[in-house]
KESE-247909 format. One record per residue: residue in one letter; residue number from 1; z, x, y of N, C-alpha, C in turn. Coordinates in nm, 2 decimals. Atoms other than C-alpha are relative to their C-alpha. Layout:
BEGIN
 residu num   n_zz   n_xx   n_yy  ca_zz  ca_xx  ca_yy   c_zz   c_xx   c_yy
      A NUM      Z      X      Y      Z      X      Y      Z      X      Y
...
This chain:
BEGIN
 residu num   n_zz   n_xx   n_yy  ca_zz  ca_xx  ca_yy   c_zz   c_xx   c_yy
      X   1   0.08   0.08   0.09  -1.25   9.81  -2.60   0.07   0.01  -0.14
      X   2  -0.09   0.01   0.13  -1.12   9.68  -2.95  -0.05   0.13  -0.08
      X   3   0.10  -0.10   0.07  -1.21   9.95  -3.22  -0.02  -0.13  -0.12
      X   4   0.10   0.06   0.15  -1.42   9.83  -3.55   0.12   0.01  -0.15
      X   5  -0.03   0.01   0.19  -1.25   9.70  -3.89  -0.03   0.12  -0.06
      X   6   0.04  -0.10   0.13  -1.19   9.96  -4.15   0.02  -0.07  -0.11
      X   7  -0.01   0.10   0.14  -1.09   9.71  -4.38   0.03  -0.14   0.06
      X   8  -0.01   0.14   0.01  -1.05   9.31  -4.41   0.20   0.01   0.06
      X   9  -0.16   0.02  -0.01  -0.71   9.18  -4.24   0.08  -0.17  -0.04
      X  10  -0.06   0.13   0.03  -0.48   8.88  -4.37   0.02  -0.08   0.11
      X  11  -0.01   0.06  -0.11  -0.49   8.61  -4.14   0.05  -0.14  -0.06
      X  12  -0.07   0.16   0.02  -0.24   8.27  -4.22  -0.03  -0.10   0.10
      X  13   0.04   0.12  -0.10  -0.36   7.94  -4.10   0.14  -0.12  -0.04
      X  14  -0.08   0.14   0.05  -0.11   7.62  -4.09  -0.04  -0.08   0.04
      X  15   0.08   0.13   0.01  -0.25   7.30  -4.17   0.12  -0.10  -0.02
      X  16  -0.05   0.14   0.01  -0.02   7.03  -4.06  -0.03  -0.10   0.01
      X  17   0.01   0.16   0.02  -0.07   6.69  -4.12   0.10  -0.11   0.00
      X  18  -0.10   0.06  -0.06   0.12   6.42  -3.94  -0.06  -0.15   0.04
      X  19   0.10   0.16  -0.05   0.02   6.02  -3.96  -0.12   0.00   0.01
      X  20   0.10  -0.02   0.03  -0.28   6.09  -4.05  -0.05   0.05   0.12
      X  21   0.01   0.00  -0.08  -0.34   6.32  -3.76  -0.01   0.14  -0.03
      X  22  -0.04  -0.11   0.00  -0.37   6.73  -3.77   0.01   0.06   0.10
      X  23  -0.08  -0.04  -0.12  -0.20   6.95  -3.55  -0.13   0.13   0.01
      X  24   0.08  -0.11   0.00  -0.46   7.22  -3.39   0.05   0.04   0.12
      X  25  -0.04  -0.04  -0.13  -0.40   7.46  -3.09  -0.20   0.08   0.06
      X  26   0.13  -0.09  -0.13  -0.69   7.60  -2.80   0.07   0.11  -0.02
      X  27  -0.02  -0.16   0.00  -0.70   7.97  -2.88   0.04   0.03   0.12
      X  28  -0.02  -0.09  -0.15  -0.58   8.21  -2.58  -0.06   0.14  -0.01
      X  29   0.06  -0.16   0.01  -0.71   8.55  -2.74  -0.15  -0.02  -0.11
      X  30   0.11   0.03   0.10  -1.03   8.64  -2.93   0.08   0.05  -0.14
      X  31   0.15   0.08   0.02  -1.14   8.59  -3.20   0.00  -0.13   0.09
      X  32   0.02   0.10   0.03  -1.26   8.28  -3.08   0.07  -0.05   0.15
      X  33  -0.09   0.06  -0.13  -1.10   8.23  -2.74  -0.04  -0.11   0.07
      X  34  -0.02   0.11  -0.10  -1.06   7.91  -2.57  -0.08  -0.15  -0.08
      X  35   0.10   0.14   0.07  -1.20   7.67  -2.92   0.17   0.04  -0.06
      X  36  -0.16   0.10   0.09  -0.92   7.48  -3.12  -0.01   0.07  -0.15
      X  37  -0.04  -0.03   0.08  -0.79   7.59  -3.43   0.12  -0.04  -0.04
      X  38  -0.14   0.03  -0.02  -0.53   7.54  -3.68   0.10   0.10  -0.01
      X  39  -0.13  -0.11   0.00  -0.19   7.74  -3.58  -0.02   0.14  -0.09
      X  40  -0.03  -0.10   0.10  -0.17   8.07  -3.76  -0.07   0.15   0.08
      X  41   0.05  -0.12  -0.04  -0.26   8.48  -3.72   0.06   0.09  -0.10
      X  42   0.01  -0.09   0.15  -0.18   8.80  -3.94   0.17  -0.03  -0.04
      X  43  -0.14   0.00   0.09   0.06   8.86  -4.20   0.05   0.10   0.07
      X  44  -0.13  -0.09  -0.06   0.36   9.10  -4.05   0.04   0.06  -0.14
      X  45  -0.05  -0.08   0.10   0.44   9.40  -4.27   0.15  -0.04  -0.05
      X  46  -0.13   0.12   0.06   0.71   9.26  -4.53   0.02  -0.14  -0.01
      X  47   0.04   0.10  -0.08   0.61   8.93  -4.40  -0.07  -0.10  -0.15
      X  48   0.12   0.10   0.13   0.53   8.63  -4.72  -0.09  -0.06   0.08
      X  49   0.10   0.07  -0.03   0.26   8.44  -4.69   0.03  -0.12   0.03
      X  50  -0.06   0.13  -0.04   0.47   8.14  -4.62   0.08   0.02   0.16
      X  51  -0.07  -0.03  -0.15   0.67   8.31  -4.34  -0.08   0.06   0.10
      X  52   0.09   0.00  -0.09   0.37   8.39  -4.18  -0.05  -0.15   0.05
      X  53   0.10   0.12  -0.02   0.23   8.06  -4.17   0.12  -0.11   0.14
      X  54  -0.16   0.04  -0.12   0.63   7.90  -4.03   0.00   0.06   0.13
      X  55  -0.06  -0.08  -0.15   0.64   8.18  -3.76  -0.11  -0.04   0.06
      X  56   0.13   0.02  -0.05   0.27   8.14  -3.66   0.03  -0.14   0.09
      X  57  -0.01   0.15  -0.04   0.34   7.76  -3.65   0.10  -0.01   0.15
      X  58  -0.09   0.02  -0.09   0.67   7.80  -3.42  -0.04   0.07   0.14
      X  59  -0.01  -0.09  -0.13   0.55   8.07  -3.20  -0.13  -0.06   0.10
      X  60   0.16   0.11  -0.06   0.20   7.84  -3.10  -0.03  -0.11   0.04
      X  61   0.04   0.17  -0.03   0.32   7.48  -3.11   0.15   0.02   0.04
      X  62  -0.15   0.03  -0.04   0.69   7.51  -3.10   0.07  -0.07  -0.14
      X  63  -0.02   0.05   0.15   0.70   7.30  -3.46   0.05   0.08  -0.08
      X  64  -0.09  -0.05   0.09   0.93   7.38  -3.66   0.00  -0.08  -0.16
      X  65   0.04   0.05   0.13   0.84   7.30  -4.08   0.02   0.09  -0.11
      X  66   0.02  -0.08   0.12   0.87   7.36  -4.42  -0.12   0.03  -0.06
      X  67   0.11  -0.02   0.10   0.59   7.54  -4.60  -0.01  -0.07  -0.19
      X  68  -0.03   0.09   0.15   0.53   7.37  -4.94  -0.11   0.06  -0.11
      X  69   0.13  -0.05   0.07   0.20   7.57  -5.04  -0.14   0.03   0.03
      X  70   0.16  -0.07  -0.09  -0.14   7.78  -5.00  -0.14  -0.12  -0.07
      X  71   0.10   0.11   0.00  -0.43   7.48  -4.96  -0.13   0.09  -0.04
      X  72   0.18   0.00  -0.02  -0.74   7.66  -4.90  -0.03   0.20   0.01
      X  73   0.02  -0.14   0.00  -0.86   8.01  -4.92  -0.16   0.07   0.02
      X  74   0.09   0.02  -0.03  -1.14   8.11  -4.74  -0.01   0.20   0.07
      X  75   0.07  -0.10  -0.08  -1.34   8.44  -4.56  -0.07   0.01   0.15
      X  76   0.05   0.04  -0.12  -1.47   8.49  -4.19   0.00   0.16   0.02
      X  77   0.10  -0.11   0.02  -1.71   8.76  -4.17  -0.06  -0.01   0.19
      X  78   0.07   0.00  -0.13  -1.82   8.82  -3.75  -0.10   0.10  -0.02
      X  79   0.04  -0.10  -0.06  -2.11   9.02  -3.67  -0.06   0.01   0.14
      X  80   0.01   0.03  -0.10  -2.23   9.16  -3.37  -0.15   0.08  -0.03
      X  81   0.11  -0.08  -0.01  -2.54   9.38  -3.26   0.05   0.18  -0.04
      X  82   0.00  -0.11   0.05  -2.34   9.71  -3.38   0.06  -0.01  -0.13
      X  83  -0.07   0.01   0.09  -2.19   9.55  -3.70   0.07  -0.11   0.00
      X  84  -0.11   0.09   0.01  -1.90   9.37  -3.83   0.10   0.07   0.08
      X  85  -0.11   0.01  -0.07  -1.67   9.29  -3.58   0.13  -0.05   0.01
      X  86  -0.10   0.05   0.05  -1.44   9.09  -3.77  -0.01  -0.01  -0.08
      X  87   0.01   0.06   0.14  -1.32   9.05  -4.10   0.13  -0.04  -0.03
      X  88  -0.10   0.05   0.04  -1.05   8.84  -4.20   0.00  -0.09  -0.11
      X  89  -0.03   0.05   0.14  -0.94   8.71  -4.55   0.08  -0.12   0.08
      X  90  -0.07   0.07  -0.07  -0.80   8.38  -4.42   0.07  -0.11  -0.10
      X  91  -0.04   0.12   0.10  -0.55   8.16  -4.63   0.09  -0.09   0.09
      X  92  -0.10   0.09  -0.07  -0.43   7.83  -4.51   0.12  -0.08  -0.14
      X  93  -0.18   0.10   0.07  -0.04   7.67  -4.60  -0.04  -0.10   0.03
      X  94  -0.05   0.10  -0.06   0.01   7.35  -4.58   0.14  -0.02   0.04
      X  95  -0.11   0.00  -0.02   0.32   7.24  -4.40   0.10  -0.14   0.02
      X  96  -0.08   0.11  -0.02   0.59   6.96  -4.39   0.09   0.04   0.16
      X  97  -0.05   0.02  -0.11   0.69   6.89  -4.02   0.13  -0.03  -0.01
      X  98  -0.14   0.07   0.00   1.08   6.89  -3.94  -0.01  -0.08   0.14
      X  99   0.01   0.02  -0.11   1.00   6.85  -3.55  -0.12  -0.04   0.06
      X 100   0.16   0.10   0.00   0.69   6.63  -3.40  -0.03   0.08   0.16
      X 101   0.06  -0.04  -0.14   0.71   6.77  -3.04  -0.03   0.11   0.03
      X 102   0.09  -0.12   0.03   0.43   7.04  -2.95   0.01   0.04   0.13
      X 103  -0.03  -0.06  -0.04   0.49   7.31  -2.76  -0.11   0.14   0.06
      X 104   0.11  -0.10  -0.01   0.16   7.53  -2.67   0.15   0.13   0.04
      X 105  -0.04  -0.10  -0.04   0.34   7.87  -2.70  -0.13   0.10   0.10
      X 106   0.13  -0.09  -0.08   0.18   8.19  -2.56  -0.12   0.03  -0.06
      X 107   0.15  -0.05   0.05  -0.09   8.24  -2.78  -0.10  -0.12   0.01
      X 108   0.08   0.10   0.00  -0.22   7.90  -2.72  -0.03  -0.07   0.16
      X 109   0.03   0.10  -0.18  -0.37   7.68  -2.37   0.05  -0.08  -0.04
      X 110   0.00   0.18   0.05  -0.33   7.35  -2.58   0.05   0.02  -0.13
      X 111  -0.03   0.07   0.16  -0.18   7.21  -2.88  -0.01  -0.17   0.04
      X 112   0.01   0.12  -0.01  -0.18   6.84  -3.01  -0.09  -0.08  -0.19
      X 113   0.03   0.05   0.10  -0.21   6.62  -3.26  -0.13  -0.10   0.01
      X 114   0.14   0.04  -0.06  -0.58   6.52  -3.33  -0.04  -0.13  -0.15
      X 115   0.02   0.02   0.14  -0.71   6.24  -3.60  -0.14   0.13  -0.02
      X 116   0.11  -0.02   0.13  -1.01   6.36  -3.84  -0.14   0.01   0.17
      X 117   0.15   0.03  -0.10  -1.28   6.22  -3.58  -0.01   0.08   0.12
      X 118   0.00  -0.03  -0.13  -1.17   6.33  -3.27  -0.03   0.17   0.02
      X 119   0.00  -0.12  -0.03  -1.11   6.68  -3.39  -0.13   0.04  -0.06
      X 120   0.11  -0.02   0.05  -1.46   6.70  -3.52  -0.07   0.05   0.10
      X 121   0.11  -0.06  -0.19  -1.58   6.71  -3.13   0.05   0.03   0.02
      X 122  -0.09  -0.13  -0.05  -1.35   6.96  -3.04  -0.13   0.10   0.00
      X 123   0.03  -0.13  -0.06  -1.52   7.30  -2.94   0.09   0.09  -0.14
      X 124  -0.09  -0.08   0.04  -1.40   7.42  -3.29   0.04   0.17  -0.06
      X 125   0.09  -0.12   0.10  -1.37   7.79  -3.47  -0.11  -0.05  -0.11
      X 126   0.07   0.10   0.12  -1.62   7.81  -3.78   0.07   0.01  -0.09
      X 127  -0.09   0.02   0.13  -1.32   7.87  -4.00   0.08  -0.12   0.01
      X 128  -0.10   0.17  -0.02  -1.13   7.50  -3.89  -0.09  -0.06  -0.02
      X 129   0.11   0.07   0.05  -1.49   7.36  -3.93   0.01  -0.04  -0.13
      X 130   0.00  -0.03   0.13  -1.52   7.47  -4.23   0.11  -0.05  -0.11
      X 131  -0.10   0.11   0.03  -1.20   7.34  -4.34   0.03  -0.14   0.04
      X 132  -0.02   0.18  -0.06  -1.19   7.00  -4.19  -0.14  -0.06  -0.05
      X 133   0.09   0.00   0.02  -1.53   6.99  -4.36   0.09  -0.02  -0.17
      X 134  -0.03  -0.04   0.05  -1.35   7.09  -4.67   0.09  -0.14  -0.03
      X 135  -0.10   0.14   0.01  -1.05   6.78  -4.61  -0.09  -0.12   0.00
      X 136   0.10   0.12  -0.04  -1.34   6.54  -4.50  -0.02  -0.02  -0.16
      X 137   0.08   0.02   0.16  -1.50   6.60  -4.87   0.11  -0.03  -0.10
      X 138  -0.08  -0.03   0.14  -1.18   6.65  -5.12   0.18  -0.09   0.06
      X 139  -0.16   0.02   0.00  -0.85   6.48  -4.88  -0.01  -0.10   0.09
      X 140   0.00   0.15   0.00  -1.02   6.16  -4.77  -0.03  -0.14  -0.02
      X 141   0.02   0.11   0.13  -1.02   5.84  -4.88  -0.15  -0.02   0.10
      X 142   0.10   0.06  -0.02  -1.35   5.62  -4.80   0.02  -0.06   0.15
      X 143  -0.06   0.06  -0.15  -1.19   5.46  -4.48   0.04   0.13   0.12
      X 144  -0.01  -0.13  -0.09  -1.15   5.81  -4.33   0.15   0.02   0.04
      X 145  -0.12  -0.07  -0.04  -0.80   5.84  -4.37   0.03   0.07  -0.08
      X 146  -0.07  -0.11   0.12  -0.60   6.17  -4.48   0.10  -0.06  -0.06
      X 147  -0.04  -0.03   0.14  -0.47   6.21  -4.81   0.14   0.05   0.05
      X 148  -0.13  -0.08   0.08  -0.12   6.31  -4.88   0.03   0.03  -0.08
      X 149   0.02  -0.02   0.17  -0.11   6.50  -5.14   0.18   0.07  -0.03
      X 150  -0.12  -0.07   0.03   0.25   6.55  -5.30   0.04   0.03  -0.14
      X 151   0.04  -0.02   0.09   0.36   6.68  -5.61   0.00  -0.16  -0.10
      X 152  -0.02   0.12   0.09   0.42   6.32  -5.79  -0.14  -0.09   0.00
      X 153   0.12   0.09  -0.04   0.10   6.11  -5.61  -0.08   0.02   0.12
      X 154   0.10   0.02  -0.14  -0.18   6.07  -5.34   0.04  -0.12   0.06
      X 155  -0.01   0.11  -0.11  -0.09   5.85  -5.06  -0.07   0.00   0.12
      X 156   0.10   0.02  -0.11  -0.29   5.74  -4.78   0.12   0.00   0.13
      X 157  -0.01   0.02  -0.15  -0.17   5.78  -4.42  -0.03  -0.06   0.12
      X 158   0.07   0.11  -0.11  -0.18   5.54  -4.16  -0.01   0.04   0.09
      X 159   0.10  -0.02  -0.12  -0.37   5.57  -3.92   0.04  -0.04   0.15
């Protein structure tokens, strides 16, 4: 049996976005086993917060990208009937794709590139919820396409 949190652990998400499309994988371990999420898992002692997010990404989809910066910064608090059973500090990268073809490694059943809509009826965690709730409100236009946000301007994404 797992043992119980003694403290909060860092957990890196990568949020790529590709033609207005985001990349998520089907869990393989808990938390959360067998619902979609996007790419990522803990930080690795010595480990930045960007080279967590790159390795996470390669070792789950096979994608290979540059990190450009931490998007979203969130908490995921589980309890159960003897306590908290999870606690993870979770910050998502966003990332620039070098390579488009997806690769479910071992820690994933599925990967795949999903729009906005589709991945809404996914079976998701509540921390990708919560964020694609988050993009829906602050990284879509009116027409429901994602935002590209770079440092010079916002561009729309075709769809």
């Amino acid at each position: 049996m797992n043992s119980r949190p003694s403290e909060p652990r860092v957990g890196v998400g990568a949020l790529v976005i590709e033609s207005g499309k985001i990349l998520l994988v089907k869990r393989k371990y808990p938390p959360s086993r067998g619902k979609w999420s996007i790419p990522g898992g803990h930080v690795e002692l010595g480990e930045s917060i960007l080279e967590t997010a790159r390795r996470e990404l390669k070792e789950e989809t096979g994608v290979e990208a540059i990190p450009l910066g931490v998007v979203n910064v969130d908490d995921y608090i589980a309890y159960d009937e003897r306590g908290i059973r999870y606690h993870y500090v979770l910050i998502t990268v966003l990332l620039k794709s070098l390579t488009y073809d997806v690769d479910p490694g071992s820690d994933a059943l599925d990967a795949g590139f999903f729009t906005l809509e589709e991945a809404e009826s996914l079976d998701l965690t509540v921390s990708t919820r919560g964020l694609l709730k988050k993009l829906r409100e602050r990284v879509v236009d009116p027409e429901g396409k994602i935002l590209k946000v770079n440092t010079y301007r916002v561009e729309c994404l075709e769809n």
